[in-house]
PAKOL-247740 format. One record per residue (C-alpha): residue number from 0; x, y, z. Coordinates in Angstrom, 3 decimals, decimal comma. Example, Ala and Ser with C-alpha at 12.3 -4.5 7.8 and 13.67 -1.06 7.14 Angstrom:
<pts>
   i       px       py       pz
   0   12,300   -4,500    7,800
   1   13,670   -1,060    7,140
</pts>
This chain:
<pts>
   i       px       py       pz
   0  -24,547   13,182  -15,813
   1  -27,520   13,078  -13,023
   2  -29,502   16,448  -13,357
   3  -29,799   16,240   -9,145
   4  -26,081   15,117   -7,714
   5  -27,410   16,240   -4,160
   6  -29,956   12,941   -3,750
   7  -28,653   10,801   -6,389
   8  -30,243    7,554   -6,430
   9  -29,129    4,420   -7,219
  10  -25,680    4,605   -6,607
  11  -24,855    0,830   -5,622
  12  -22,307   -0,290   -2,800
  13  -19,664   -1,210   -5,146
  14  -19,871    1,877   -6,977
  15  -19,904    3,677   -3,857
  16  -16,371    1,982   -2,658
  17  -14,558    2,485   -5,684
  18  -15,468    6,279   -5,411
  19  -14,689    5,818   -1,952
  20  -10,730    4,422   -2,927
  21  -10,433    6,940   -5,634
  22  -11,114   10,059   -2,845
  23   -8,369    8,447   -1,149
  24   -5,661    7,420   -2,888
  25   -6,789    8,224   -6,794
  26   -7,318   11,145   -8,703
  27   -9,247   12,042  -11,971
  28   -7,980   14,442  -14,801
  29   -8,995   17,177  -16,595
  30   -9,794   15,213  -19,230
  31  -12,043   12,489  -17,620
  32   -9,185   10,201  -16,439
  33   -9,679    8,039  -13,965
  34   -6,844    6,351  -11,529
  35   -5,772    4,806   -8,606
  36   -2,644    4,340   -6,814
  37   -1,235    2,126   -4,411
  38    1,342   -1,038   -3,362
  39   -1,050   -3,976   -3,687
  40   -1,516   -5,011   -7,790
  41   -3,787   -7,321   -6,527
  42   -5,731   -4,924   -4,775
  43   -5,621   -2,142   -7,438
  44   -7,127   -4,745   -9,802
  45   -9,911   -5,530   -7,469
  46  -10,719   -2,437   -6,781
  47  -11,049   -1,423  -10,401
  48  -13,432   -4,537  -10,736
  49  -16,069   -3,100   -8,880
  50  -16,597    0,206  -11,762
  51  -14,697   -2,230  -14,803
  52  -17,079   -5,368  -14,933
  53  -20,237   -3,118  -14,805
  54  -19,204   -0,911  -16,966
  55  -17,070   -3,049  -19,843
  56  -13,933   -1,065  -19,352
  57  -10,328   -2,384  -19,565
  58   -7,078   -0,682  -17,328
  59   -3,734   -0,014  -17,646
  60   -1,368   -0,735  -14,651
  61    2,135    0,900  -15,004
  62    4,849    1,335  -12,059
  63    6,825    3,961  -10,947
  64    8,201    5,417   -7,902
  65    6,864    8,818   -8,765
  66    3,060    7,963   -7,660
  67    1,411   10,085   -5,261
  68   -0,337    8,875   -2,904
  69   -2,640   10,299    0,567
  70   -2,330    7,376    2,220
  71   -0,256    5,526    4,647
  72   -0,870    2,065    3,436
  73    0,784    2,979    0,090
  74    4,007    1,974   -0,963
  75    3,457    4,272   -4,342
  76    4,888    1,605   -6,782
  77    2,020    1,090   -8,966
  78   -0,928    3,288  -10,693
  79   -3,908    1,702  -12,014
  80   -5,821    4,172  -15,001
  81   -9,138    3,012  -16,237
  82  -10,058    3,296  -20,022
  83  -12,904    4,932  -18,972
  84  -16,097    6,500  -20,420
  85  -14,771   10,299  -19,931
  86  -18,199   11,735  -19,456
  87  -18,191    9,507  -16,632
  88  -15,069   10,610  -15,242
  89  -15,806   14,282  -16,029
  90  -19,050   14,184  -13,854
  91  -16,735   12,135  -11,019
  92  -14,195   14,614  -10,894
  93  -16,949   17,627  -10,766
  94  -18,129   15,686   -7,188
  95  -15,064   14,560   -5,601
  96  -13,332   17,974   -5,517
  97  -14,826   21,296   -4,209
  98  -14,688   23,694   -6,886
  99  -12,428   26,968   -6,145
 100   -9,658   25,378   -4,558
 101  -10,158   21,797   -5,848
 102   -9,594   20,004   -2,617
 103  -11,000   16,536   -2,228
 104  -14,582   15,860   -0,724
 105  -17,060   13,487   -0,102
 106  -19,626   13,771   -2,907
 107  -23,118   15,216   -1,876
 108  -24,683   12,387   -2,925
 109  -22,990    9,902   -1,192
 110  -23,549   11,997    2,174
 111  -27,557   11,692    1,382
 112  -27,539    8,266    0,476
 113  -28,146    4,958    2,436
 114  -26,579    3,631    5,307
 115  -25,160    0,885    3,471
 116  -23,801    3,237    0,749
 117  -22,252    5,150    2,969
 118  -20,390    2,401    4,789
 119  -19,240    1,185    1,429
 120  -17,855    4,998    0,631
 121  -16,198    5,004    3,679
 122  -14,631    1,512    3,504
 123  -13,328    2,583   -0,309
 124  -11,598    5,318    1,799
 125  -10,736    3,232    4,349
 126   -8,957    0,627    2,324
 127   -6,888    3,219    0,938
 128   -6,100    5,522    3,692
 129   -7,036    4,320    6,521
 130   -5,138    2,820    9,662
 131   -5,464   -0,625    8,918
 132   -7,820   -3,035   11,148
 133   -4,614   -3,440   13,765
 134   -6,740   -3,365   16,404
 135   -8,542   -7,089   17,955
 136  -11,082   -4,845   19,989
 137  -12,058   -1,847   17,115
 138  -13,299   -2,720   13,538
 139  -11,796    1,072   12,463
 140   -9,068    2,170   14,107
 141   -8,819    5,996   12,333
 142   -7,532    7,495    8,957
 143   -5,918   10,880    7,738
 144   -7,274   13,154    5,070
 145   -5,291   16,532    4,089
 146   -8,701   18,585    3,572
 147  -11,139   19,858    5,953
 148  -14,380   19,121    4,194
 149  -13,167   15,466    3,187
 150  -12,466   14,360    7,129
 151  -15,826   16,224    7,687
 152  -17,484   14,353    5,545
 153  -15,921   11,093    6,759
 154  -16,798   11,541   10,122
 155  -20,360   12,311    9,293
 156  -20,349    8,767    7,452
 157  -18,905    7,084   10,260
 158  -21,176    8,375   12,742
 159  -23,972    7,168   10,676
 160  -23,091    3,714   11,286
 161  -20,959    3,248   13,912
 162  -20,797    3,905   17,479
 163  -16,795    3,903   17,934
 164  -15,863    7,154   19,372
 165  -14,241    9,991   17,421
 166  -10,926   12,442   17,960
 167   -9,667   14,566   15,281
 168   -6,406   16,415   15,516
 169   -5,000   18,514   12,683
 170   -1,139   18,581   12,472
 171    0,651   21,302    9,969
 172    4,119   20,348    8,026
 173    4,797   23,886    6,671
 174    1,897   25,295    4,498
 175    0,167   22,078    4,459
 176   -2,427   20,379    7,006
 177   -3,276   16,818    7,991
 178   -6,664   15,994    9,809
 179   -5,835   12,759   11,702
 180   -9,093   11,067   12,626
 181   -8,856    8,154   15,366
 182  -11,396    5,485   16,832
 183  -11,723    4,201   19,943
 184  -13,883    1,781   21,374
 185  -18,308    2,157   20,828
 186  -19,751    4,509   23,380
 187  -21,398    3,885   26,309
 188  -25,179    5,176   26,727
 189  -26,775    3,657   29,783
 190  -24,952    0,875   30,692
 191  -25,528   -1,039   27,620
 192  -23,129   -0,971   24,738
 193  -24,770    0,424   21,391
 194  -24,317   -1,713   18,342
 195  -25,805   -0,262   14,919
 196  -26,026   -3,663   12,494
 197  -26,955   -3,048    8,814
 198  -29,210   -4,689    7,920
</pts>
């Protein structure tokens, strides 16, 4: 458990996209409990791979109809839970939710981290809630997150490495919000289109 979350270093890519899925379509207990949810076994396993084979851990995946899920790409058939180390999942769940009303978030870290990390958070969230790359001209095409300071922090990442433009609309069912981000093509400056390569 890092004594300084706020500029945590050495937080690698994979790490950082397998935070990334778990913000969006995951969930950690109480207890330290890691897991993920989606349609894809495949994917869920992959996923996993990037904490599991660093780490030593093992899974269990289990289906069921009853698996919540944020995003759109999810069918909500299968849940992944990692036989993780729980002080690792207790200091996970401490930075992925805010702490009165326990919404999701982008971890303070990852917003004062690297380019590269950042990308990789962002694609972790992507992959599991974002609009799928349907699009021949945009690499992003736009995701949906049902808290404020998580599609806050997502646009901040995105801005920080791409120059696609942004909208945000918010859309209520009842009590409960939806941010809807979309992309559309990179800006304009000058003439010249701006292309931000990592390098």
């Amino acid at each position: 458990d890092p004594k300084d979350e706020s500029s945590l270093s050495g937080v690698g890519c994979d790490l950082a996209k397998f935070i990334g899925f778990v913000v969006g379509c995951g969930d950690v207990s109480s207890d330290g409990v890691v897991g993920i949810n989606g349609g894809d076994v495949d994917g869920l396993i992959s996923v996993a791979d990037l904490v599991t084979k660093t780490f030593g851990w093992s899974h269990v995946l289990s289906e069921g109809n009853d698996v919540s899920c944020g995003g759109s790409n999810c069918k909500k058939l299968f849940r992944l839970t990692l036989n993780n180390d729980n002080n690792f999942g207790l200091w996970l769940r401490k930075n992925i939710y805010t702490r009165r009303s326990k919404l999701k978030r982008v971890p303070m870290f990852i917003l004062n981290s690297c380019a590269k990390v950042k990308k990789a958070f962002f694609d972790g969230y992507y992959l599991a809630c974002g609009s799928g790359h349907t699009s021949k001209i945009r690499e992003y095409v736009g995701f949906t997150a049902d808290s404020q300071p998580l599609s806050l922090g997502l646009t901040f990442l995105f801005k920080s490495f791409s120059n696609q433009t942004i909208r945000s609309n918010v859309e209520y069912d009842g009590k409960n919000r939806c941010y809807i981000t979309t992309f559309g093509n990179e800006s304009v400056r000058g003439g010249r289109r701006l292309i931000k390569k990592l390098r």
